[in-house]
DOLUMTI-684751 format. One record per atom (N, C-alpha, C, O, CB): residue number from 0; residue in one letter; atom name; x, y, z. Coordinates in Angstrom, 1 decimal. Glycine has a CB too. Example, Ala and Ser with C-alpha at 12.3 -4.5 7.8 and 13.67 -1.06 7.14 Angstrom:
DOLUMTI-684751
NODE   n res atom      X      Y      Z
NODE   0   A    N   13.2   -5.7    7.8
NODE   0   A   CA   12.3   -4.5    7.8
NODE   0   A    C   13.2   -3.3    7.8
NODE   0   A    O   14.2   -3.3    8.5
NODE   0   A   CB   11.3   -4.5    9.0
NODE   1   S    N   12.8   -2.2    7.1
NODE   1   S   CA   13.7   -1.1    7.1
NODE   1   S    C   12.9    0.0    7.9
NODE   1   S    O   13.4    1.1    8.0
NODE   1   S   CB   14.1   -0.6    5.7
This chain:
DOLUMTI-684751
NODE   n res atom      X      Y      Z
NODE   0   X    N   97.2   48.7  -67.9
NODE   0   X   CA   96.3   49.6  -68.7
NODE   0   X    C   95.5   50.5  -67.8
NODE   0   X    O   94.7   50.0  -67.0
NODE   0   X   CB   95.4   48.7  -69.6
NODE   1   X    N   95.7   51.6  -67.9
NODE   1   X   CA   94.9   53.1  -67.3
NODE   1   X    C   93.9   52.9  -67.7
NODE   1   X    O   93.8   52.3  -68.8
NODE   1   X   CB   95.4   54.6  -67.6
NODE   2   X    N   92.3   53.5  -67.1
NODE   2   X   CA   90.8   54.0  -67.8
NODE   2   X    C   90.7   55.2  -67.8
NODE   2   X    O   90.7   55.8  -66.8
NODE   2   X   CB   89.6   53.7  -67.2
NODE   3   X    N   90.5   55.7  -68.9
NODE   3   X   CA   90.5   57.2  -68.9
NODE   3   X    C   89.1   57.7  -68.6
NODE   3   X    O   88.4   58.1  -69.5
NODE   3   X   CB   91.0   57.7  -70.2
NODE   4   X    N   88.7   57.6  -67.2
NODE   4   X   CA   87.9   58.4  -66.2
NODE   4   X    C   86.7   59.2  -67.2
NODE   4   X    O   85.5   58.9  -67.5
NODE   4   X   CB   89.0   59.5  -65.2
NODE   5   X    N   87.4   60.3  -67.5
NODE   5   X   CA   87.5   61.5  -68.3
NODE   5   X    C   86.5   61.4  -69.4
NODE   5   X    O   85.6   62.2  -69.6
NODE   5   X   CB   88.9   61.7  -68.7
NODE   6   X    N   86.8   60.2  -70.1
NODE   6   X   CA   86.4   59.8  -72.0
NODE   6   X    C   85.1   59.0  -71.4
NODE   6   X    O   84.2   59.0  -72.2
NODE   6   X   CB   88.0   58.4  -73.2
NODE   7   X    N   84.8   58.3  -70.3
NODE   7   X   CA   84.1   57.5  -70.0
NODE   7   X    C   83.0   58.4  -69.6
NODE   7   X    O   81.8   58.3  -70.0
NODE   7   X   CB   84.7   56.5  -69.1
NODE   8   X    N   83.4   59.5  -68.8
NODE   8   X   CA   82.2   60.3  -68.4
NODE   8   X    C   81.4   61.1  -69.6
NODE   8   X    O   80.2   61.1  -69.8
NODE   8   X   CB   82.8   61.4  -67.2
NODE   9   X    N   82.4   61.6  -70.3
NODE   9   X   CA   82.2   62.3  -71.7
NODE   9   X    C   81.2   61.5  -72.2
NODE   9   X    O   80.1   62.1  -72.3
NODE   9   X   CB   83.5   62.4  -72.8
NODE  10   X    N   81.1   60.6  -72.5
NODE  10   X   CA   80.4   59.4  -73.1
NODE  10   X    C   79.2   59.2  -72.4
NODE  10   X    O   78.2   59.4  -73.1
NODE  10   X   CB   81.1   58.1  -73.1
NODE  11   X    N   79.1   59.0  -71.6
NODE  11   X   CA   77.9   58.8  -70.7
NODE  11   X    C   77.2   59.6  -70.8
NODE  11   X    O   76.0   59.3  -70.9
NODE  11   X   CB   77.9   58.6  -69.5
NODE  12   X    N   77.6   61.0  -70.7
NODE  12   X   CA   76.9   62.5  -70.7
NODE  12   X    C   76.2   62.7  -71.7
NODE  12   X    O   75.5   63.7  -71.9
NODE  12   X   CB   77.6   63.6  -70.5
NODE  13   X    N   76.5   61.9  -72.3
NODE  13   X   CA   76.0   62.4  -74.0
NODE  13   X    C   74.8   61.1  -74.0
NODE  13   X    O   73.7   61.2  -74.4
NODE  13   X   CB   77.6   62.3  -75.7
NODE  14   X    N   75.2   60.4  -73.7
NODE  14   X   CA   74.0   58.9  -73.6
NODE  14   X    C   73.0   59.3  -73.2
NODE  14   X    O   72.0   59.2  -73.9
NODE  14   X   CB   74.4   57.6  -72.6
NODE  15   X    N   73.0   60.0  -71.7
NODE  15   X   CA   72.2   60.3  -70.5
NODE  15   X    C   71.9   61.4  -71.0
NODE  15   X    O   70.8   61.7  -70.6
NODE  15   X   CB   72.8   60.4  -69.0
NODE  16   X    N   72.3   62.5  -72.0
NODE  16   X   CA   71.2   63.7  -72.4
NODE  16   X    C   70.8   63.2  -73.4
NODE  16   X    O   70.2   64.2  -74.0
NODE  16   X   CB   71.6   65.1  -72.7
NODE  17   X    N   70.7   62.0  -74.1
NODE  17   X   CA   69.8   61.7  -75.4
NODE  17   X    C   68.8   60.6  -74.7
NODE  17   X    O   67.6   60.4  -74.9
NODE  17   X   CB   70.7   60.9  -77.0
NODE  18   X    N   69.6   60.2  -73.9
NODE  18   X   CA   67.8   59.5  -72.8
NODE  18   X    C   66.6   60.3  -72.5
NODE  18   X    O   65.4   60.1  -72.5
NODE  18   X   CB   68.1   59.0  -71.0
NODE  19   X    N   67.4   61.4  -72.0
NODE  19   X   CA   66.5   62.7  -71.1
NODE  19   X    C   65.6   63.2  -72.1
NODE  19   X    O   64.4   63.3  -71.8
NODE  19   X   CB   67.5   64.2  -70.5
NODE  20   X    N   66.0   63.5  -73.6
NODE  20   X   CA   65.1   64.0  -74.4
NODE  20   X    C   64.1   63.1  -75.2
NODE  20   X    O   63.1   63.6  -75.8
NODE  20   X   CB   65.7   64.8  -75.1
NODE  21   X    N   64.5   61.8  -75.2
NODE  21   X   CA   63.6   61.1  -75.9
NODE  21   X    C   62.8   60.5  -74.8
NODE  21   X    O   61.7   60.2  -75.1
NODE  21   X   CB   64.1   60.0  -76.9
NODE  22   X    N   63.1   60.3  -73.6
NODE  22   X   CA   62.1   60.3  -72.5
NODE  22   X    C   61.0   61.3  -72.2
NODE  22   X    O   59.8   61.1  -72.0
NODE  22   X   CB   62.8   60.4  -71.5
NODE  23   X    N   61.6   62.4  -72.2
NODE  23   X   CA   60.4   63.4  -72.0
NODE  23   X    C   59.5   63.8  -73.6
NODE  23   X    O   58.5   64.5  -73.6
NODE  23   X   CB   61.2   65.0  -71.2
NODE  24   X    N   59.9   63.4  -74.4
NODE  24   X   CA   59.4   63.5  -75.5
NODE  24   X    C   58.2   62.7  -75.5
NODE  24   X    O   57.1   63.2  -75.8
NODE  24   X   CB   60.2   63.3  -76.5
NODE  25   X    N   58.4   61.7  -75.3
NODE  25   X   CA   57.2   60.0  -75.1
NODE  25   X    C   56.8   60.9  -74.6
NODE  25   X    O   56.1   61.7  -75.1
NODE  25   X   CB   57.5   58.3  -74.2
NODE  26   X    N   57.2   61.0  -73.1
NODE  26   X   CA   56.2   61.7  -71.9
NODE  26   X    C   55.2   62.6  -72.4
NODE  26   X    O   54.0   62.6  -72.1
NODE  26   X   CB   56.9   62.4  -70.8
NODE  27   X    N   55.8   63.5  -73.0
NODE  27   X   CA   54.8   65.1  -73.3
NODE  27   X    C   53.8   64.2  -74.9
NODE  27   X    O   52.7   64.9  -75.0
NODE  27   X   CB   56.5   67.3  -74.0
NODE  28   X    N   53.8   63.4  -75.8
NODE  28   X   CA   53.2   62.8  -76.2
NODE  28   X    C   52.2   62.0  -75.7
NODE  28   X    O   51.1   61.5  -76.2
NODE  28   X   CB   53.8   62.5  -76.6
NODE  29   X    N   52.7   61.9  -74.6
NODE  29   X   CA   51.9   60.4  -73.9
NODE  29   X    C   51.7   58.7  -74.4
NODE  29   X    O   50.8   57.8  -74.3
NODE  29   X   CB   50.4   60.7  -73.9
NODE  30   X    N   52.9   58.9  -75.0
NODE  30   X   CA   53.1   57.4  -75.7
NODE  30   X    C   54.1   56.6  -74.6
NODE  30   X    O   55.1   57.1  -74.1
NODE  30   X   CB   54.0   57.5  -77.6
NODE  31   X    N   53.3   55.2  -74.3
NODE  31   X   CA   54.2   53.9  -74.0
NODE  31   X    C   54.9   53.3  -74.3
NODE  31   X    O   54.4   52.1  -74.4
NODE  31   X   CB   54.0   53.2  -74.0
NODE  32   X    N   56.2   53.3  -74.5
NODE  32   X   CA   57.0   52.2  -74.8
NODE  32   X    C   57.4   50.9  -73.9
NODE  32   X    O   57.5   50.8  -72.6
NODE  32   X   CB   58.1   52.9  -75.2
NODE  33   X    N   57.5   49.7  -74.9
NODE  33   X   CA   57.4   49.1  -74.6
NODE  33   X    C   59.3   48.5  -73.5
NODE  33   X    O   60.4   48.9  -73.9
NODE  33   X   CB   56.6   48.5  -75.8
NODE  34   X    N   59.0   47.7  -72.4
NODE  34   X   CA   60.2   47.2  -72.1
NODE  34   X    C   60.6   46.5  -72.8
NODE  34   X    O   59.7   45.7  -73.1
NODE  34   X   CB   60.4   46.8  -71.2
NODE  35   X    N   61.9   46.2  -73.3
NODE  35   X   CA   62.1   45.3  -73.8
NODE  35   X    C   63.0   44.6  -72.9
NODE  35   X    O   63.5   45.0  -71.9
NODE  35   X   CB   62.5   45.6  -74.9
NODE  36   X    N   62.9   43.0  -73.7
NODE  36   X   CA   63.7   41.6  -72.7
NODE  36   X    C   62.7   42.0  -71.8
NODE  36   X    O   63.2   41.9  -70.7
NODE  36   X   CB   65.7   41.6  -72.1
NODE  37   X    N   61.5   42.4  -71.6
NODE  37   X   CA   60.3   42.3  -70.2
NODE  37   X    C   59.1   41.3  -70.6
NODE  37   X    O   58.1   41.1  -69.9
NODE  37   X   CB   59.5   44.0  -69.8
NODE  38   X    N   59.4   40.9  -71.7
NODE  38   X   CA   57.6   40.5  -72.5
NODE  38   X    C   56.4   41.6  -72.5
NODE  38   X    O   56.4   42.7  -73.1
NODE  38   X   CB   56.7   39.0  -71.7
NODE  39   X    N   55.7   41.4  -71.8
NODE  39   X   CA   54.5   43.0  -72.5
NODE  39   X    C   54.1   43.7  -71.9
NODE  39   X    O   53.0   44.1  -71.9
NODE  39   X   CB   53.2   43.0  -73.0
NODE  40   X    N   55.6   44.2  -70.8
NODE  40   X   CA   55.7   45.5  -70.1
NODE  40   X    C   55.8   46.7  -70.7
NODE  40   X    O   56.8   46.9  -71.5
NODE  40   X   CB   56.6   45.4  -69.4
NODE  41   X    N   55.0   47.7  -70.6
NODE  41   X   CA   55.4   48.6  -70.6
NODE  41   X    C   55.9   50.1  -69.7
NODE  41   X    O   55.8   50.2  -68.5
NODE  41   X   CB   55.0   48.6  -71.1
NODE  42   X    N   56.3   51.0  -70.4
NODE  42   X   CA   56.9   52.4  -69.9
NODE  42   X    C   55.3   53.4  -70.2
NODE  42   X    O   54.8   53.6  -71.3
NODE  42   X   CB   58.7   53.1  -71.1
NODE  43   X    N   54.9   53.7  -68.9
NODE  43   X   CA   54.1   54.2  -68.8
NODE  43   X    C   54.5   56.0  -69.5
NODE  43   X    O   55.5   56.1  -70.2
NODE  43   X   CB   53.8   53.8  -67.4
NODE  44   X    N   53.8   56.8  -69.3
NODE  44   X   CA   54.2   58.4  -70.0
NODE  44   X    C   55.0   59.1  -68.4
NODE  44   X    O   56.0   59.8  -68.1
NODE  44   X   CB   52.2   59.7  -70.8
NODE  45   X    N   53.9   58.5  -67.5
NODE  45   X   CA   54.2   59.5  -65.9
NODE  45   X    C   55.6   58.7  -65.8
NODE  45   X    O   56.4   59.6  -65.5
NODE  45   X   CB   52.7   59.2  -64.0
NODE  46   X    N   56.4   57.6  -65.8
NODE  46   X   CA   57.5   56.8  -65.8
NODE  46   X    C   58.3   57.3  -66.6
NODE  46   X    O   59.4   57.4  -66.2
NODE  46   X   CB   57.2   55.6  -66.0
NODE  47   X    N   58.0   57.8  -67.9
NODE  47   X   CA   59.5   58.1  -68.8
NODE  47   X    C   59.5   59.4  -68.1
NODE  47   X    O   60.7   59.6  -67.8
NODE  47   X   CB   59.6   58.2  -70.9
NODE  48   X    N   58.9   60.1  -67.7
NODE  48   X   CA   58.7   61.8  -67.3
NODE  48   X    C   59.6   61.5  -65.9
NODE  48   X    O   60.5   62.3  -65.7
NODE  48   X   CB   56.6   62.5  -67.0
NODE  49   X    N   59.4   60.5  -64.9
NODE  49   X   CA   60.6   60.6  -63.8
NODE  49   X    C   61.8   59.6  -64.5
NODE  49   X    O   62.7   59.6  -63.6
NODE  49   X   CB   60.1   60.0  -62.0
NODE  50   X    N   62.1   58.8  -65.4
NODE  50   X   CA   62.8   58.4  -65.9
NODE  50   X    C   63.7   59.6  -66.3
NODE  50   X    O   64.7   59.8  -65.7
NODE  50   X   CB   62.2   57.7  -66.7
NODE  51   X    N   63.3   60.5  -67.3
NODE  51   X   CA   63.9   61.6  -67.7
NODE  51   X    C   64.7   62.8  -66.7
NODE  51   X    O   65.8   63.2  -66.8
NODE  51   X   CB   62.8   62.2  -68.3
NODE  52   X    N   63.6   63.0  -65.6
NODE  52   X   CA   64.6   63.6  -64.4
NODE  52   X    C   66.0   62.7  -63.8
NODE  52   X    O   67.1   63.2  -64.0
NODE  52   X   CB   63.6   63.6  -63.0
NODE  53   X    N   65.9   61.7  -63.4
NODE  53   X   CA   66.7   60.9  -63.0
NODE  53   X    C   68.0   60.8  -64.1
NODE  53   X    O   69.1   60.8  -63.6
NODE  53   X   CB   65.9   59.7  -62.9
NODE  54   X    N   67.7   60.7  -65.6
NODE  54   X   CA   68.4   60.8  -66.3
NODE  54   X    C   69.1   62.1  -66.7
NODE  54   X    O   70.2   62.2  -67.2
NODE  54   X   CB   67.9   60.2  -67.0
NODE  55   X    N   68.3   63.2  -66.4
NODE  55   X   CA   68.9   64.5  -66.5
NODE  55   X    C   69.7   64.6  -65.1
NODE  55   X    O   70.6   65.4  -65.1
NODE  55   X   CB   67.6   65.8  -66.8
NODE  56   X    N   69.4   64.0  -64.1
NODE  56   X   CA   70.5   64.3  -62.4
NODE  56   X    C   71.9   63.4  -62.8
NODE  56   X    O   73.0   63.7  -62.5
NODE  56   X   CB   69.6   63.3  -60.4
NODE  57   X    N   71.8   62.6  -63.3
NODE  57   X   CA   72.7   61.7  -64.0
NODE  57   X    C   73.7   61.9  -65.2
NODE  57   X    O   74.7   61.1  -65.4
NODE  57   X   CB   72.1   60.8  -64.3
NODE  58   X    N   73.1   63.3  -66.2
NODE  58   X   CA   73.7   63.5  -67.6
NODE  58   X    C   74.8   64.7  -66.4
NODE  58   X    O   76.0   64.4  -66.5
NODE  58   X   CB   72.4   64.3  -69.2
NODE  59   X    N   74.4   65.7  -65.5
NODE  59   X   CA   75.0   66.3  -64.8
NODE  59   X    C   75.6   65.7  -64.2
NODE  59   X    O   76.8   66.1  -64.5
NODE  59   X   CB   74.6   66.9  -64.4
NODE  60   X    N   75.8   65.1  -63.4
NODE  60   X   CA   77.1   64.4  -62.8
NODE  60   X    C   77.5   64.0  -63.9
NODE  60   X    O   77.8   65.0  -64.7
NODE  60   X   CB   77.0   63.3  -61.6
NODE  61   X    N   77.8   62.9  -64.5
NODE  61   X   CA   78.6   62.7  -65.9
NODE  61   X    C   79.4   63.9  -66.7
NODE  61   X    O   80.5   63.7  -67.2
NODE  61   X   CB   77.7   62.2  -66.8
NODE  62   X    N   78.4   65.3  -66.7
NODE  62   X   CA   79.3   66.4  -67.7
NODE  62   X    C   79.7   66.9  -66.9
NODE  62   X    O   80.5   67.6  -67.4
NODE  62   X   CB   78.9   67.3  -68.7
NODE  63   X    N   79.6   67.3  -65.1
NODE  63   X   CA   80.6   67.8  -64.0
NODE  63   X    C   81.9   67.2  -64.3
NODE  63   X    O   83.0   67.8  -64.6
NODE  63   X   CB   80.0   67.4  -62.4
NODE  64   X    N   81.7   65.6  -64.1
NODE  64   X   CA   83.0   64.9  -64.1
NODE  64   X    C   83.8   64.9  -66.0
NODE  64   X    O   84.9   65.3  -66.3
NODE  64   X   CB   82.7   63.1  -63.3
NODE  65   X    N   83.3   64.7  -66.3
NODE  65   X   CA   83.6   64.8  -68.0
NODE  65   X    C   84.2   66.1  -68.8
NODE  65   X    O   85.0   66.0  -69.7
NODE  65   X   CB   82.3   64.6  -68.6
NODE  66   X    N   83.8   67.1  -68.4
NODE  66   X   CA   84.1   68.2  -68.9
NODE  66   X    C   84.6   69.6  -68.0
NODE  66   X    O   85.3   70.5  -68.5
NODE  66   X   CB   83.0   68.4  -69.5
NODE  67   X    N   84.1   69.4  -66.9
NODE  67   X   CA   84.0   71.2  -65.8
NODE  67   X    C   85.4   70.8  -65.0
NODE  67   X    O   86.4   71.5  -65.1
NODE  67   X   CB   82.1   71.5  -64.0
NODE  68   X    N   85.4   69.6  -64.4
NODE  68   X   CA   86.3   69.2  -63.2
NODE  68   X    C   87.8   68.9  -63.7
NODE  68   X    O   88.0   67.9  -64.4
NODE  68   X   CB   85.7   67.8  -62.5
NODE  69   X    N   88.8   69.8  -63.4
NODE  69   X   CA   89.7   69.6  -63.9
NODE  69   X    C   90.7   68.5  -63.1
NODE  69   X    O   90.6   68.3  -61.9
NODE  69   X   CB   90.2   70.9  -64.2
NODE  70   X    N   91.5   67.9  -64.0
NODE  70   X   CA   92.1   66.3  -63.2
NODE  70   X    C   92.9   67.0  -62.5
NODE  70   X    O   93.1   68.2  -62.8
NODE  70   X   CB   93.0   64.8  -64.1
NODE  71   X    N   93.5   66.2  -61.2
NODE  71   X   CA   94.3   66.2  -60.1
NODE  71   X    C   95.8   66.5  -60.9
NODE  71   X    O   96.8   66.6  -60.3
NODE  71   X   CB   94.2   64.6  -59.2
């Protein structure tokens, strides 16, 4: 059974740009969310705001490999 590389990245890219915007959304609100499976941790606003970067360096690599980079 092959993994199709390709469909996997596609997927992720789309995960990792709906992280990025509901991250920075909290953030520019300034609302906490809570961790979950942490008990009564939370996600601070300055945390989802580098959360969101991290996740936006991450949605790009994913749609480089997913979409731009043509296979071998």
């Amino acid at each position: 059974m092959k993994i199709n590389w390709k469909d996997i990245f596609k997927f992720l890219s789309g995960a990792f740009f709906v992280t990025v915007g509901a991250s920075w959304y909290f953030s520019w609100l300034g609302i906490t969310v809570p961790f979950p499976f942490f008990g009564f941790s939370e996600m601070t606003p300055e945390f989802l705001f580098y959360r969101g970067f991290l996740h936006f360096l991450l949605f790009l690599i994913c749609f480089y490999f997913g979409f731009i980079k043509k296979p071998n």
